[in-house]
C-alpha positions in Angstrom: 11.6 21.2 -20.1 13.4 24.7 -20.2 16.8 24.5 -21.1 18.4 27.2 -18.7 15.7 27.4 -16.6 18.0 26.0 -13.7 21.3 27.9 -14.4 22.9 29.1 -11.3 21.5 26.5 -9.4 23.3 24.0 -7.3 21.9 20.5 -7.1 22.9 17.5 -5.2 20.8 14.5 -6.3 21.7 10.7 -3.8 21.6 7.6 -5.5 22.2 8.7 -9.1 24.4 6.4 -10.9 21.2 5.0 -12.4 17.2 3.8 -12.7 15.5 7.7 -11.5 18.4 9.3 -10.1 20.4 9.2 -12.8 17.0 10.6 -15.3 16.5 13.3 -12.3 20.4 14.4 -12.1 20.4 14.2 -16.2 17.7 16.3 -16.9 18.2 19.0 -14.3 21.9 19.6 -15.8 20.0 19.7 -19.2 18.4 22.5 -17.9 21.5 24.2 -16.6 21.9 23.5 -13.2 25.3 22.8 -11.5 24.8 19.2 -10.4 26.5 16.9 -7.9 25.1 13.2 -8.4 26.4 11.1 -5.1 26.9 7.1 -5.5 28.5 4.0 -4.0 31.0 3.2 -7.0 34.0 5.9 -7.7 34.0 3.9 -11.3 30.4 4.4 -12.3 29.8 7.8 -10.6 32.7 8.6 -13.0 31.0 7.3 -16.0 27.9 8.9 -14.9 29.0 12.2 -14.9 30.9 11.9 -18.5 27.4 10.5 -19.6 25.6 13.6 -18.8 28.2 16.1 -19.6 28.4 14.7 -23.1 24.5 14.3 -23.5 24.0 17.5 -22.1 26.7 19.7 -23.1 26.7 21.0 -19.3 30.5 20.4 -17.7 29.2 21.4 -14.8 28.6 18.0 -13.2 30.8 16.4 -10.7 30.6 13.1 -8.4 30.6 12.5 -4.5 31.6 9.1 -3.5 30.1 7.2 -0.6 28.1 4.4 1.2 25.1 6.3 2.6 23.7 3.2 4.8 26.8 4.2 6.6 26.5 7.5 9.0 30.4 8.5 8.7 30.3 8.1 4.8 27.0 10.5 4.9 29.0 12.8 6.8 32.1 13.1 4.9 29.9 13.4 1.8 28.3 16.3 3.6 32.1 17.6 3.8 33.3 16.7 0.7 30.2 18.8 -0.6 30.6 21.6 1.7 34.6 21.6 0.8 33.6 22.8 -2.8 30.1 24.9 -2.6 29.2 27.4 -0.4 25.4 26.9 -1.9 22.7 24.5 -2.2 19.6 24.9 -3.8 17.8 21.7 -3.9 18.9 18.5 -2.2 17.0 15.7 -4.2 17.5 12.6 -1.8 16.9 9.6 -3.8 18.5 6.6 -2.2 17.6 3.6 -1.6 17.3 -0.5 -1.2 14.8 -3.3 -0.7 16.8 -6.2 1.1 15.1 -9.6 0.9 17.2 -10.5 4.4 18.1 -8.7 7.4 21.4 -6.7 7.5 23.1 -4.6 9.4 26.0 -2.2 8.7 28.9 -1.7 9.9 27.6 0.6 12.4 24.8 -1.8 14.0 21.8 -0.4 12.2 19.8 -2.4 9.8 20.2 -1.6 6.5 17.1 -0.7 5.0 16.2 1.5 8.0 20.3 3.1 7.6 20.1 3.7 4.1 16.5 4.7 3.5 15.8 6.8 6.5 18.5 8.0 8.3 20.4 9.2 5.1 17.8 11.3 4.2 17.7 13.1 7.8 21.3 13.3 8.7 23.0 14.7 5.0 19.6 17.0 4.8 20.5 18.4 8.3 23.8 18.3 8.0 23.0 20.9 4.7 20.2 22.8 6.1 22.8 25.8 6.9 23.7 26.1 3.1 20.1 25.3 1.7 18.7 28.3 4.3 21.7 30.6 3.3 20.8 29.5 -0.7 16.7 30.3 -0.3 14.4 29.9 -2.1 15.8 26.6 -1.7 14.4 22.8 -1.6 14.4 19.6 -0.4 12.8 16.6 -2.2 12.5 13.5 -0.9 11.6 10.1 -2.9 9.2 7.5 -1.0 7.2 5.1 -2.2 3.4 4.3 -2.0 4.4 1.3 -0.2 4.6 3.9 2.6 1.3 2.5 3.3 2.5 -1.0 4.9 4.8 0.8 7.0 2.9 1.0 10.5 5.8 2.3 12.7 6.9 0.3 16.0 9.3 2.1 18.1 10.4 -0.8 19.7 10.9 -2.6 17.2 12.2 0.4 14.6 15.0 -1.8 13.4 12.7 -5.2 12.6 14.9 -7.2 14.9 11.6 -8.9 16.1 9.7 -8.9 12.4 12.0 -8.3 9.5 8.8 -9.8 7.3 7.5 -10.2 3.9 11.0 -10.7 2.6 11.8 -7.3 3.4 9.0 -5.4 2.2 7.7 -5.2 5.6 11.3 -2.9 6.2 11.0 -1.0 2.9 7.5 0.1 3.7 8.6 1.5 7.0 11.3 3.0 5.7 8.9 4.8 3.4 7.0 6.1 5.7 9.6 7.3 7.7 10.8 9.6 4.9 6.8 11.4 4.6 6.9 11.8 8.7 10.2 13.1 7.9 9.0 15.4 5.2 6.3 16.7 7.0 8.2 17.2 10.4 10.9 19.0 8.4 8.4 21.5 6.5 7.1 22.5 9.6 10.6 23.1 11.3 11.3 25.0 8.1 8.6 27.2 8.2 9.5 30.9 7.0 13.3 30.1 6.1 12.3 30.0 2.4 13.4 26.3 2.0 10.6 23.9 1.6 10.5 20.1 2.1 8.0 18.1 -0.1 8.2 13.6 -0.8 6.4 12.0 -3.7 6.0 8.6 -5.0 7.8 8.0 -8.3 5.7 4.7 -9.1 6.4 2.0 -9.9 9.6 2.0 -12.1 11.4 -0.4 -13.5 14.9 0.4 -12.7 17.8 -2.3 -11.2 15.7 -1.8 -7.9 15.6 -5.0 -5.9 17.6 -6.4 -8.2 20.9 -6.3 -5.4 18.9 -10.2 -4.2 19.3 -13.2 -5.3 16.8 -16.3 -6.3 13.1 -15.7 -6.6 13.0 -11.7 -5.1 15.4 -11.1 -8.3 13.4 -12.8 -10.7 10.3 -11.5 -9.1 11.6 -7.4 -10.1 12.3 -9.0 -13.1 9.0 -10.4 -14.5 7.5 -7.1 -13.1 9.9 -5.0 -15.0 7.8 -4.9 -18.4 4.8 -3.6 -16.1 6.7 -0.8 -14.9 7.3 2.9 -15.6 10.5 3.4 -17.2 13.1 5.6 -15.4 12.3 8.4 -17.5 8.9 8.5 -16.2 9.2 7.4 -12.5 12.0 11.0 -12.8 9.3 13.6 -13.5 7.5 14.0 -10.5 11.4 14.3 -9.0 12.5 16.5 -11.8 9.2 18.6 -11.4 9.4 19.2 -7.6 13.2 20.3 -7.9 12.9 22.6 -10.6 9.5 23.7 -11.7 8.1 27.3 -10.7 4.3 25.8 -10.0 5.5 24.7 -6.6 7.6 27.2 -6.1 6.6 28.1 -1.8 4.7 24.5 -2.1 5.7 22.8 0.9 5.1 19.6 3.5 3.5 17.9 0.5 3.2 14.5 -0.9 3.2 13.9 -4.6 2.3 11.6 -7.3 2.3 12.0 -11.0 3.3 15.9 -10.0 0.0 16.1 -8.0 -0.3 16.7 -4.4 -2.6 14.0 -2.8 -3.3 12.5 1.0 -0.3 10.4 1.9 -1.7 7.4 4.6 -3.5 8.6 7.1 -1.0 7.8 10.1 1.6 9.9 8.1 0.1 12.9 9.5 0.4 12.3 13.4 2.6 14.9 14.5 3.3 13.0 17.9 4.6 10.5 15.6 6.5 12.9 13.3 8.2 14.9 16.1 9.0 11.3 18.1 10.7 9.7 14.6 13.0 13.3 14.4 14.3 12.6 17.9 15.1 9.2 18.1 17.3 9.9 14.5 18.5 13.3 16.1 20.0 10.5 19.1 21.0 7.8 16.4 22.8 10.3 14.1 23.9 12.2 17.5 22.8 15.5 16.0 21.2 17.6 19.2 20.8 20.9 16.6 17.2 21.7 16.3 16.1 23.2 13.1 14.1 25.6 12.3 12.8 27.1 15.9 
């Protein structure tokens, strides 16, 4: 990796207090970028962000604090973040939970369907103004192969009626919601010089699934010596946000920083344009983007 090769670039990476967040915020400030890293904890976002100034040398790294499986903590991040930079050149949005029960927030919506989905489409589109005014500019989202379980019900987009599979029924909806998303959102970007691409890290041994208790914890545990470390489930992230081989590259999935065929139903674009309209009346955003 170039050291430099991101200076003067602004960088806003979700869920990076640790596990491939943390790798893909770490490494892109090695590189030189201005980086905001966004997390649940005030105390570890802090200790994040002196972790990577000291391992870096870059003191350009700051911290956003909120819950993004709630809506009005997504939008005052989206604030907070606007409050301080007028640019944004790559929105890396990382995110997200496996939950072995169903939950709901605060705000009524189940929580893996809050936190994995509608996160990444309301604090992207709540940015799109300063990632068009910032262009060539990017958006990278991070699903998960499991993307292939997740046969969308639109009745049933919250798994009131089938939560299933202790929860991974949920996560791999949620997974592909963010590549309809993707692909929806390249298209709607078309021409503005900001380009939306989603990739599979693999599977990674990070403290992912490990916010359950009993047998679904010790379950991510047993795998975890089976897994990609953090450092390599970051590279396809860290590639996509930085690298000037898919620099134009757009409405793409990725795996092992090679575009392949996500599922099959991923690429309905009834489907895609249906999923960005029931979250445009969720969030309440009426804005379209793009044309």
């Amino acid at each position: 990796m170039t050291t430099g090769m991101m200076q003067g670039k602004t960088v806003l990476v979700t869920g990076a207090t640790s596990g491939i967040g943390k790798v893909t915020a770490l490494e892109l400030a090695r590189m030189g970028a201005q980086v905001v890293i966004v997390g649940r904890s005030a105390e570890r976002c802090a200790a994040v962000v002196q972790e990577i100034q000291g391992k870096t040398g870059n003191g350009q790294v700051e911290a956003l604090v909120g819950d993004l499986s709630l809506m009005r903590e997504t939008r005052r991040v989206a604030e907070e973040f606007r409050a301080r930079h007028t640019r944004l050149h790559v929105l890396v949005n990382n995110a997200g939970a496996i939950y072995d029960k169903r939950q709901e927030t605060e705000e009524g919506l189940e929580k893996t369907f809050a936190l994995n989905h509608i996160s990444y489409f309301l604090l992207t589109t709540l940015l799109l103004d300063l990632l068009k005014a910032s262009a060539p500019a990017r958006v990278v989202n991070v699903s998960s192969g499991a993307h292939t379980m997740g046969k969308l019900d639109f009745d049933d987009l919250q798994n009131q009626k089938n939560y299933g599979m202790g929860g991974f029924r949920a996560y791999g909806q949620s997974k592909m919601m963010n590549i309809l998303f993707t692909y929806e959102l390249a298209r709607r970007l078309k021409d503005t010089g900001v380009t939306a691409n989603v990739l599979h890290p693999g599977a990674v041994a990070t403290g992912f699934g490990r916010n359950n208790r009993g047998l679904f914890n010790r379950i991510f545990a047993l795998l975890g010596p089976f897994m990609l470390t953090p450092e390599r489930g970051a590279e396809t992230s860290i590639y996509l946000a930085s690298s000037p081989e898919v620099e134009g590259v757009t409405g793409r999935y990725f795996e092992r920083k090679k575009p392949i065929a996500s599922a099959p139903a991923s690429y309905d674009e009834t489907t895609q344009r249906r999923l960005w309209e029931v979250s445009e009346e969720i969030t309440g955003l009426r804005e379209t983007v793009g044309g």
